[in-house]
VOVEXBA-649394 format. One record per residue (C-alpha): residue number from 1; residue in three letters; x, y, z. Coordinates in steps of 0.02 Angstrom, whole numbers, plus 50000, padded with zeros to 5 digits. Layout:
BEGIN
@k->NUM r->ALA px->X py->Y pz->Z
...
//
This chain:
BEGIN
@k->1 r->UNK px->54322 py->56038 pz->55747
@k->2 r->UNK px->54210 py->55965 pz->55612
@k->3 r->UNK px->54155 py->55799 pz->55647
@k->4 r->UNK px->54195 py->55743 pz->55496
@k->5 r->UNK px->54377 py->55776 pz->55559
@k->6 r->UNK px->54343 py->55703 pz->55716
@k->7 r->UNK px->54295 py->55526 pz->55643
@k->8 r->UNK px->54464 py->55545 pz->55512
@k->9 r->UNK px->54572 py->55576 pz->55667
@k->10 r->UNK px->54484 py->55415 pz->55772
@k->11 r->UNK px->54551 py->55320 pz->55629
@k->12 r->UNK px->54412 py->55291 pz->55507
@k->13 r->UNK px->54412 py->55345 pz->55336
@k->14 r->UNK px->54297 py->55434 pz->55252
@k->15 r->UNK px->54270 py->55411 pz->55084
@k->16 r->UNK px->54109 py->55477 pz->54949
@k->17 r->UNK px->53996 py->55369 pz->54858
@k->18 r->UNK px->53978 py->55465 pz->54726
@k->19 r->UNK px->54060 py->55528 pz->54569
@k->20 r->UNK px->53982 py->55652 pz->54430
@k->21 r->UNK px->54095 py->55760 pz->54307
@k->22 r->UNK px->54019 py->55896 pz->54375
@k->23 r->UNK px->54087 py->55863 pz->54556
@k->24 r->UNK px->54258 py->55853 pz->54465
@k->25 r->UNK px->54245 py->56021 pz->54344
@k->26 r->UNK px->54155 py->56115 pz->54500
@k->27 r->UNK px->54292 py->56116 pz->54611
@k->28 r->UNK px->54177 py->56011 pz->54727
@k->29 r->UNK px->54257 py->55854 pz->54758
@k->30 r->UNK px->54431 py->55956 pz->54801
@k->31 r->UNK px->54324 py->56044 pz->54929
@k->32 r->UNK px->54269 py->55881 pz->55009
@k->33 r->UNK px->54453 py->55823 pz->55019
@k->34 r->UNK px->54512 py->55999 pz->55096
@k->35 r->UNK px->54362 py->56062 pz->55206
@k->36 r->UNK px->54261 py->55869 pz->55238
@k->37 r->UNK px->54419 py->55744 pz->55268
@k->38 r->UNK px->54363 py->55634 pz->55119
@k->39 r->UNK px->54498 py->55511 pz->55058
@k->40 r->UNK px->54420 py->55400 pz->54927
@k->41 r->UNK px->54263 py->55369 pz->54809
@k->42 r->UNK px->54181 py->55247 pz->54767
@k->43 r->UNK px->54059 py->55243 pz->54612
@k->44 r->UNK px->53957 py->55091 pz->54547
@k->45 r->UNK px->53826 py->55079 pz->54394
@k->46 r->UNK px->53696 py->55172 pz->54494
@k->47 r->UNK px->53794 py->55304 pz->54539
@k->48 r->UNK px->53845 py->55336 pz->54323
@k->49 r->UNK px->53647 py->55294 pz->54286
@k->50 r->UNK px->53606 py->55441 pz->54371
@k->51 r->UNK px->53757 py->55558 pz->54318
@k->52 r->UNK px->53726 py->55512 pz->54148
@k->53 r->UNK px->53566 py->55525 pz->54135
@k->54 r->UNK px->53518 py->55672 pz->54253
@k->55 r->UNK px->53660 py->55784 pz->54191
@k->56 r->UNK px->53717 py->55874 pz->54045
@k->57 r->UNK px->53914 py->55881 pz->54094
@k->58 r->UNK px->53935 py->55731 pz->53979
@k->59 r->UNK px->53867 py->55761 pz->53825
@k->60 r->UNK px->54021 py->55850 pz->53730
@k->61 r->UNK px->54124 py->55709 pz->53791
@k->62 r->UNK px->53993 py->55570 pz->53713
@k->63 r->UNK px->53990 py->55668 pz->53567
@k->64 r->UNK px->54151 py->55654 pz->53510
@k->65 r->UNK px->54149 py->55479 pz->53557
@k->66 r->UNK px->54004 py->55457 pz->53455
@k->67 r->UNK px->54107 py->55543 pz->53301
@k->68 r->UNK px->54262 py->55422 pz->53345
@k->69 r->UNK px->54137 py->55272 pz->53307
@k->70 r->UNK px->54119 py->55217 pz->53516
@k->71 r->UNK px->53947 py->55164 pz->53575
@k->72 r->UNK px->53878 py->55027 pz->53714
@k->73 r->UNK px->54003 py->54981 pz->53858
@k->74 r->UNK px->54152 py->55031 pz->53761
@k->75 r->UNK px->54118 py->55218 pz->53763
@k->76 r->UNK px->54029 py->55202 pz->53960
@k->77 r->UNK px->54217 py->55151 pz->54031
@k->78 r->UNK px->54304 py->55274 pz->53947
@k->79 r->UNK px->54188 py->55402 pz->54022
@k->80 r->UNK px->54191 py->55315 pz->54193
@k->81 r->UNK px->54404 py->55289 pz->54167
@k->82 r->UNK px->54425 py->55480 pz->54112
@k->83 r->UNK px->54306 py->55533 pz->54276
@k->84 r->UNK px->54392 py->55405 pz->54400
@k->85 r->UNK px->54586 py->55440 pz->54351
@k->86 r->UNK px->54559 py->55614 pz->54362
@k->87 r->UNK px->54495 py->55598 pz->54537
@k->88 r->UNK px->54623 py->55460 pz->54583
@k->89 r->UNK px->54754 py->55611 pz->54530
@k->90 r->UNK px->54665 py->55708 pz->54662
@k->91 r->UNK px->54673 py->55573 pz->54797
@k->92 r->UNK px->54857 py->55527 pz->54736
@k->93 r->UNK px->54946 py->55631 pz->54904
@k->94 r->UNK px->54824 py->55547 pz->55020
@k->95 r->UNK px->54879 py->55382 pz->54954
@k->96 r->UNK px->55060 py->55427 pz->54945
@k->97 r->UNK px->55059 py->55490 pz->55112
@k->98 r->UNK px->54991 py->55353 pz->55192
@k->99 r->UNK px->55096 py->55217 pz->55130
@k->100 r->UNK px->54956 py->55169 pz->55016
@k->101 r->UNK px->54817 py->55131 pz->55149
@k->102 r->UNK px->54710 py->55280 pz->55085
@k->103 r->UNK px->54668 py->55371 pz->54955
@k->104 r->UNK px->54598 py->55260 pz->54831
@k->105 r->UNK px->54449 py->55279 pz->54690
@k->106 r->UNK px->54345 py->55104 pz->54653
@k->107 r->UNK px->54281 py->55061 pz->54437
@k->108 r->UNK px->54147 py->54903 pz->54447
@k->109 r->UNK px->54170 py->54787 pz->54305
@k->110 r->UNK px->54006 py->54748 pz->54219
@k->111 r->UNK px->53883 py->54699 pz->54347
@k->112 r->UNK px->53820 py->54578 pz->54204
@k->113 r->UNK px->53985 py->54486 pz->54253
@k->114 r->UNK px->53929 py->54457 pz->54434
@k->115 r->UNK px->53919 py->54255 pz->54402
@k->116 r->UNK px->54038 py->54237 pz->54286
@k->117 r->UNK px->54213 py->54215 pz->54340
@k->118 r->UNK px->54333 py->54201 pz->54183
@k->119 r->UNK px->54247 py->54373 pz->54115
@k->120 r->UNK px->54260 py->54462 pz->54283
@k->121 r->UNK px->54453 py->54437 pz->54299
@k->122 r->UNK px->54480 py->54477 pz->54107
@k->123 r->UNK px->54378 py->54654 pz->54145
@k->124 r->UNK px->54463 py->54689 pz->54285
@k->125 r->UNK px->54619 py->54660 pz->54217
@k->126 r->UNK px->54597 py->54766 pz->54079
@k->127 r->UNK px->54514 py->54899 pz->54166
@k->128 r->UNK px->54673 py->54921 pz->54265
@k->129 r->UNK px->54785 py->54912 pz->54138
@k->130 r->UNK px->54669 py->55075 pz->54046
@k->131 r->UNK px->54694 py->55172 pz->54179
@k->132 r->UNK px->54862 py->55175 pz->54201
@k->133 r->UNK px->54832 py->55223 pz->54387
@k->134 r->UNK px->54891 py->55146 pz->54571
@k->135 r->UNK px->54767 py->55206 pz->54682
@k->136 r->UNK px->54622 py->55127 pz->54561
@k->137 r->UNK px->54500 py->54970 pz->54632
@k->138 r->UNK px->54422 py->54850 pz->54519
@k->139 r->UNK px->54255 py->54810 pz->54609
@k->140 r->UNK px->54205 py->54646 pz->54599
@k->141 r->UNK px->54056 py->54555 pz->54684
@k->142 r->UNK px->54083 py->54435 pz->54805
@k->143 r->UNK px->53977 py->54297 pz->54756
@k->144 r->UNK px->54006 py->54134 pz->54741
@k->145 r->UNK px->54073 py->54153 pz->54556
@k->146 r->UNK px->54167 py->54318 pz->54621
@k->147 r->UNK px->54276 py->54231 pz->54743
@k->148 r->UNK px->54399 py->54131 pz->54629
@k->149 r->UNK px->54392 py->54307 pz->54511
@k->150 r->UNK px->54455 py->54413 pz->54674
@k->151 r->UNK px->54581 py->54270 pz->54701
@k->152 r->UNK px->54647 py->54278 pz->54520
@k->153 r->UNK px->54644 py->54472 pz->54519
@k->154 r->UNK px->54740 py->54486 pz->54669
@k->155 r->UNK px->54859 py->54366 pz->54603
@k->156 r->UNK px->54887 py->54458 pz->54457
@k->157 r->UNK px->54932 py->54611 pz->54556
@k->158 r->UNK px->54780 py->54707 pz->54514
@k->159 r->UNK px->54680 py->54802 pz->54690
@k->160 r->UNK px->54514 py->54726 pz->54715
@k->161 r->UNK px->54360 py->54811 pz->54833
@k->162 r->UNK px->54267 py->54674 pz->54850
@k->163 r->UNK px->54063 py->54727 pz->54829
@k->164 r->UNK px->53894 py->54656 pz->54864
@k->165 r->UNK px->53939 py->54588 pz->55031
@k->166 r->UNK px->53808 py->54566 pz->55178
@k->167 r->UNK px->53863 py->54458 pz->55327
@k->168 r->UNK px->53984 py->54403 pz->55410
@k->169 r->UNK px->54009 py->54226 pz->55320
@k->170 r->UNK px->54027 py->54312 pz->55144
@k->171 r->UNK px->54155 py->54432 pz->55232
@k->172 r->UNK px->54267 py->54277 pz->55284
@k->173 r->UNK px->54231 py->54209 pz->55108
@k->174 r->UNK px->54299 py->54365 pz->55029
@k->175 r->UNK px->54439 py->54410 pz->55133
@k->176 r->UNK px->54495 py->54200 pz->55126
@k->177 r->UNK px->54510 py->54241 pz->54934
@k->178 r->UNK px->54594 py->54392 pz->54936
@k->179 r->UNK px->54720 py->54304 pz->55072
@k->180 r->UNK px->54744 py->54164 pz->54923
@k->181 r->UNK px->54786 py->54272 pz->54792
@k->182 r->UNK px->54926 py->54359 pz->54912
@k->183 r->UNK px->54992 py->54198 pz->54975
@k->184 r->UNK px->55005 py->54129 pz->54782
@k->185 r->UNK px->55115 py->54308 pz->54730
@k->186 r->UNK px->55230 py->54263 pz->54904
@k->187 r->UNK px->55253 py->54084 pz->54817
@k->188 r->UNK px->55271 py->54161 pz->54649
@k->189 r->UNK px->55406 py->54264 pz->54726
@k->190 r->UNK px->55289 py->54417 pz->54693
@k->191 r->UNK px->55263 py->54572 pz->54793
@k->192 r->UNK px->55132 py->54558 pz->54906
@k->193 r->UNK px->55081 py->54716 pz->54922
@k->194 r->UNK px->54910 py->54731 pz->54827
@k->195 r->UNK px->54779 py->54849 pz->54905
@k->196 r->UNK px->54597 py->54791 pz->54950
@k->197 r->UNK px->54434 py->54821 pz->55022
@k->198 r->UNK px->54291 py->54712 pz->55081
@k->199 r->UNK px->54129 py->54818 pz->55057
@k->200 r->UNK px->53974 py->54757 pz->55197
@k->201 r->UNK px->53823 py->54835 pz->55137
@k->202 r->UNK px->53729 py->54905 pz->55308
@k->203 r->UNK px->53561 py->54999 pz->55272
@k->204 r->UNK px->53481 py->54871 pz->55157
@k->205 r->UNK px->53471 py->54774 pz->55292
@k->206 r->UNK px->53329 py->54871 pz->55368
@k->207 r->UNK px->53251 py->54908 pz->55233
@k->208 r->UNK px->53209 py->54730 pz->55220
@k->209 r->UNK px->53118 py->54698 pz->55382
@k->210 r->UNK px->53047 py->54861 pz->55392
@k->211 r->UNK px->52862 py->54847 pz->55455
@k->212 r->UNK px->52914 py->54669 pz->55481
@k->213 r->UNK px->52990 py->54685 pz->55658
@k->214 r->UNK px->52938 py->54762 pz->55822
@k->215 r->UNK px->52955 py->54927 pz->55848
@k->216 r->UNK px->53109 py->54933 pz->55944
@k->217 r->UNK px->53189 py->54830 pz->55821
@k->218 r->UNK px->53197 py->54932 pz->55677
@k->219 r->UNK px->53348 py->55003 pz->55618
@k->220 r->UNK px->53440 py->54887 pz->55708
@k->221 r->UNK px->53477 py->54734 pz->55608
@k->222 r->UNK px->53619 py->54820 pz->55509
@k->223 r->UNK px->53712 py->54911 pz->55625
@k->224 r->UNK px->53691 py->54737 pz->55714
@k->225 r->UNK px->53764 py->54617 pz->55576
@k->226 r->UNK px->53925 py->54769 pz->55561
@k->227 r->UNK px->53955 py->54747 pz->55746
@k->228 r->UNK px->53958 py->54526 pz->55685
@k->229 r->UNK px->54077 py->54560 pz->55567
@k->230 r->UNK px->54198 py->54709 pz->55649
@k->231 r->UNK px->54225 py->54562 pz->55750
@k->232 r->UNK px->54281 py->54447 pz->55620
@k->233 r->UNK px->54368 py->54569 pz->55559
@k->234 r->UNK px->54482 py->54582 pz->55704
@k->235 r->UNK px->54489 py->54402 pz->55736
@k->236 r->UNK px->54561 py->54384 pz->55555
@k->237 r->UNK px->54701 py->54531 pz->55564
@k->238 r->UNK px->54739 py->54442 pz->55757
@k->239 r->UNK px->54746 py->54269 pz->55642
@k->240 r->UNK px->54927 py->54172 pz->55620
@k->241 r->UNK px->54876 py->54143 pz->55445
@k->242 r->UNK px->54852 py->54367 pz->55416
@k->243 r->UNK px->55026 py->54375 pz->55540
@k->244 r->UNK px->55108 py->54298 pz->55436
@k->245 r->UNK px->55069 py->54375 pz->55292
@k->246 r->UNK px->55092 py->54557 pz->55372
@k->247 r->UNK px->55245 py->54517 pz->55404
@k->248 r->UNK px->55298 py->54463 pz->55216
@k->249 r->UNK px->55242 py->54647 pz->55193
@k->250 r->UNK px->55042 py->54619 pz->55138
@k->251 r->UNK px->54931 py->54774 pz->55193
@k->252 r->UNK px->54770 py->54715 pz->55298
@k->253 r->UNK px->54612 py->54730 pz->55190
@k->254 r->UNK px->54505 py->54842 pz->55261
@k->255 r->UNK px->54339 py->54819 pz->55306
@k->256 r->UNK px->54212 py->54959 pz->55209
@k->257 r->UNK px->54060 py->54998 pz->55258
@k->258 r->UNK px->53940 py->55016 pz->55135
@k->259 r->UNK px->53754 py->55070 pz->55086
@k->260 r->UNK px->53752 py->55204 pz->55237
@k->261 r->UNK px->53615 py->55314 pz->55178
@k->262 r->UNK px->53450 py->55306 pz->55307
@k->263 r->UNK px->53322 py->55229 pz->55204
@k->264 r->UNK px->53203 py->55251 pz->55324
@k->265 r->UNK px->53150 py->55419 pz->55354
@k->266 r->UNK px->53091 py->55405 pz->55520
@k->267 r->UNK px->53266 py->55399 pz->55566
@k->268 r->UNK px->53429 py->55493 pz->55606
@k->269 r->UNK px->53522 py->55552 pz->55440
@k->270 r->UNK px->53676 py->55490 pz->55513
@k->271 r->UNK px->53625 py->55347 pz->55602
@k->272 r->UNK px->53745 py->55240 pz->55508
@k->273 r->UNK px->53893 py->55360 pz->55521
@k->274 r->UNK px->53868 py->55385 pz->55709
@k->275 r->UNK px->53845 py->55205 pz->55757
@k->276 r->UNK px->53994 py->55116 pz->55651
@k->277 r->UNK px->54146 py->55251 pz->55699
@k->278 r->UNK px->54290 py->55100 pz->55694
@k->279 r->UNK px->54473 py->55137 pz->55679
@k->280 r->UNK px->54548 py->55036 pz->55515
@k->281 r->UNK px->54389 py->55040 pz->55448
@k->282 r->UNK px->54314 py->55132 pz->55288
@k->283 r->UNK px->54132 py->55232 pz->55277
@k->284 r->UNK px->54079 py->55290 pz->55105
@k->285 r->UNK px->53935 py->55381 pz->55103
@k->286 r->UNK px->53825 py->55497 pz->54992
@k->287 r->UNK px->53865 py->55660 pz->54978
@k->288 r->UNK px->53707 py->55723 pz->55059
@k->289 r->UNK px->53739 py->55594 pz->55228
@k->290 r->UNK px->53922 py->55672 pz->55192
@k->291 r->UNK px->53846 py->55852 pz->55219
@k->292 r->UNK px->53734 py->55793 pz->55358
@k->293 r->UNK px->53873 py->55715 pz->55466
@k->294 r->UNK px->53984 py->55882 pz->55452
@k->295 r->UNK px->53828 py->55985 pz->55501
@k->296 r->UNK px->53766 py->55890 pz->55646
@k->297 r->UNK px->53831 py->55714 pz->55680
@k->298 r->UNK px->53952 py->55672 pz->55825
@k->299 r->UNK px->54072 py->55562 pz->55859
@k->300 r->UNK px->54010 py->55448 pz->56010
@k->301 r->UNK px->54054 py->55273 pz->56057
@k->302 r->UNK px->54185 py->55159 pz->55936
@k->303 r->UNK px->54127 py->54973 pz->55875
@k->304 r->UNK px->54186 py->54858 pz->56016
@k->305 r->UNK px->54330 py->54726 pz->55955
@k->306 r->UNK px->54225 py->54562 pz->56027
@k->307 r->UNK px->54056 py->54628 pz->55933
@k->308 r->UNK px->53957 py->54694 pz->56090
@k->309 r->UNK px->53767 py->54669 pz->56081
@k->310 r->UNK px->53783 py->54587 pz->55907
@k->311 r->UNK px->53733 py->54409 pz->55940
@k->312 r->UNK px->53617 py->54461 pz->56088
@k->313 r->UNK px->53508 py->54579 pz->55966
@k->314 r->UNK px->53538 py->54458 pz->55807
@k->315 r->UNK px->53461 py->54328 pz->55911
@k->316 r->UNK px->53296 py->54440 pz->55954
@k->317 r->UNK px->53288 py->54454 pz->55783
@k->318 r->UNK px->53286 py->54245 pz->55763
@k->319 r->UNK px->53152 py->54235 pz->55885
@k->320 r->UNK px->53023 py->54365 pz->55748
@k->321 r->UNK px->53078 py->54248 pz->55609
@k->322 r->UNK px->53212 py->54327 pz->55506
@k->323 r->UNK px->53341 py->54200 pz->55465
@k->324 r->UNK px->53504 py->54308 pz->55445
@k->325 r->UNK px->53581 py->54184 pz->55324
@k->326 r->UNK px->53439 py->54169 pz->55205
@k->327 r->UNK px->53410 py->54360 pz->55214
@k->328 r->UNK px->53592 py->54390 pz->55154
@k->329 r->UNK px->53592 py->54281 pz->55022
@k->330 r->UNK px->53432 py->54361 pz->54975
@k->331 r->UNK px->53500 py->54538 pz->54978
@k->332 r->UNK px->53677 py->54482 pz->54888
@k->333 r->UNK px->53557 py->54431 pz->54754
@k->334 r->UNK px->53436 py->54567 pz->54747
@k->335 r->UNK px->53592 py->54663 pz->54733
@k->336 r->UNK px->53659 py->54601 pz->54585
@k->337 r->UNK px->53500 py->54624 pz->54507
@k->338 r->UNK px->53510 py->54801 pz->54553
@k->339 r->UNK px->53668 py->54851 pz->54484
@k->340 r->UNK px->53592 py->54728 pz->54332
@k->341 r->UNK px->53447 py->54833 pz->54311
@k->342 r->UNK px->53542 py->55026 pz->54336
@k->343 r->UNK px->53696 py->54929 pz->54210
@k->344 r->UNK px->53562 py->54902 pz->54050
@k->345 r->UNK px->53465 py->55078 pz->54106
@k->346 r->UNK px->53634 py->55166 pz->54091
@k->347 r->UNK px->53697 py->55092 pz->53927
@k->348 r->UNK px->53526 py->55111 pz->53852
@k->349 r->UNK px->53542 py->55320 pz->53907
@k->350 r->UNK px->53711 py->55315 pz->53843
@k->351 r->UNK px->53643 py->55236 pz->53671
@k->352 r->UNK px->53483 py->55372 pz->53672
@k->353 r->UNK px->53629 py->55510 pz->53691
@k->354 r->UNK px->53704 py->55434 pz->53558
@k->355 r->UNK px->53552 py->55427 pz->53432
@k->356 r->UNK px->53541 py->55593 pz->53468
@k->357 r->UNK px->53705 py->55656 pz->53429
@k->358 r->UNK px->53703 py->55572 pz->53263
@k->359 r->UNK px->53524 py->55640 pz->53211
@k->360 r->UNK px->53593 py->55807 pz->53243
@k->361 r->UNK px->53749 py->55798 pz->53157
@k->362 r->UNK px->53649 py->55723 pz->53023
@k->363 r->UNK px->53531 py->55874 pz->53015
@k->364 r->UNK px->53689 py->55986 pz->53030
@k->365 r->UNK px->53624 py->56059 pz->53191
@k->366 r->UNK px->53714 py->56032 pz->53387
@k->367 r->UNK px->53642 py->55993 pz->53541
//
């Protein structure tokens, strides 16, 4: 049995992070589902930077968006809606079959957005409404502007993942808001059954204090601040407040992790996969970590419920200097400026395309 199987049948799901026309038109993502156990995607501006950009299975498609008049952001999210319903279609028996737990594809709003709330729930919203499908997220950082936006999302019915998160404080914060929204539809007399994910980013973590920490600390500080907030995570779902909600009909939101590439090369390709098997819990990775794991990673140990070693190794990381709360905050806002910085690289490819399109059409030739 594939190990990728193995981790699917402990509980976990497996999802990709990682969408690309080409993975749809190939046949490739349906292989992942059938062969890999894969049960969602996840996609964010990097992710359509580098499918854009990289690839040519796009350019018909901006083409005749070009000769319809689109340009900018308007003609990016109806690229990213046509790739992302057609692979929620694909997911749409995983998420029927399991009571709508699984099987769900995540659409960012504008990572330009990321501090300001009354944008961020109109996108979402909207983005939503486009596509027309059940099994879609809105992603939406959880800053501090991000929090009443997942609240008022959730509210209005629409399923949030909940990005850019990177301890165990901004986990709380997040999963407190999403817990408001549902508790304002039970008052509303509303359903309360609106899907969501809280996304921990895990690698970036040691990427930061690489060559900064001892030896036999490195690689250790995110698989450490996962095992902080696994615990939370249970503490929460064990909560009267989340009982009483469950049993109003709310589905938990799961905890996702996220950023599970190695960044350091030095170590295991699946380091991240291996050491954060958790039942309930969510792992999207890149395809090649993906491809790694079913070739040679095994299914070991799960995440202990009361956090293990956590606090033990998080404080041998206090005693080298790195203050855990200031380094998340840090890396929530480097973040942000990441997806920033991929957002206005990808519009400005999609606007080159564009130019491009029109010259040619201008000189009567086709690209």
């Amino acid at each position: 049995m594939k190990a990728t199987q193995q981790l699917h049948d402990l509980g976990q799901s497996l999802w990709l992070d990682n969408i690309t026309r080409g993975l749809l038109t190939k046949g490739t993502l349906h292989h992942y589902i059938t062969e890999l156990s894969v049960t969602g995607l996840t996609s964010n501006p990097t992710i359509f930077d580098h499918a854009i950009k990289n690839t040519e299975f796009y350019n018909d498609a901006i083409r005749q968006k070009v000769r319809e008049g689109k340009s900018g952001e308007e003609l990016f999210f109806e690229l990213a809606l046509e790739d992302l319903t057609q692979a929620a279609d694909l997911f749409r028996p995983v998420y029927e079959g399991t009571d709508r737990v699984d099987g769900w594809v995540s659409l960012e709003v504008s990572p330009l957005l990321a501090y300001d709330t009354a944008r961020s729930i109109k996108e979402a919203t909207e983005l939503h409404g486009r596509a027309k499908r059940p099994n879609l997220f809105i992603k939406i950082p959880g800053t501090r502007e991000g929090l009443p936006a997942i609240e008022e999302t959730v509210f209005a019915g629409v399923p949030v993942n909940v990005t850019l998160l990177f301890s165990r404080e901004q986990y709380i914060a997040a999963a407190e808001a999403y817990m408001r929204g549902i508790e304002r539809r039970i008052e509303a007399s509303l359903g309360p059954e609106v899907g969501s994910v809280a996304s921990l980013f895990i690698s970036r973590w040691d990427k930061a204090v690489i060559g900064k920490v001892p030896e036999e600390l490195q690689n250790c500080l995110g698989i450490a601040i996962a095992k902080r907030t696994y615990k939370a995570y249970q503490d929460l779902l064990a909560s009267r407040r989340w009982q009483k909600l469950a049993r109003a009909g709310a589905q938990p939101q799961r905890l996702l992790w996220a950023s599970t590439g190695t960044k350091d090369p030095k170590a295991s390709d699946v380091l991240y996969i291996e050491a954060l098997a958790a039942p309930s819990t969510i792992n999207t990775m890149p395809a090649e970590t993906l491809l790694a794991f079913a070739d040679h990673g095994k299914v070991n140990d799960v995440l202990p419920v009361d956090g293990g070693d956590a606090e033990e190794i998080l404080a041998r990381f206090a005693k080298v200097g790195v203050d855990n709360a200031a380094l998340a905050a840090q890396l929530q806002r480097e973040g942000a400026l990441t997806f920033d910085k991929s957002w206005n690289e990808l519009i400005d490819a999609i606007a080159s395309k564009c130019d491009m399109f029109v010259k040619t059409t201008q000189s009567g030739g086709k690209q």
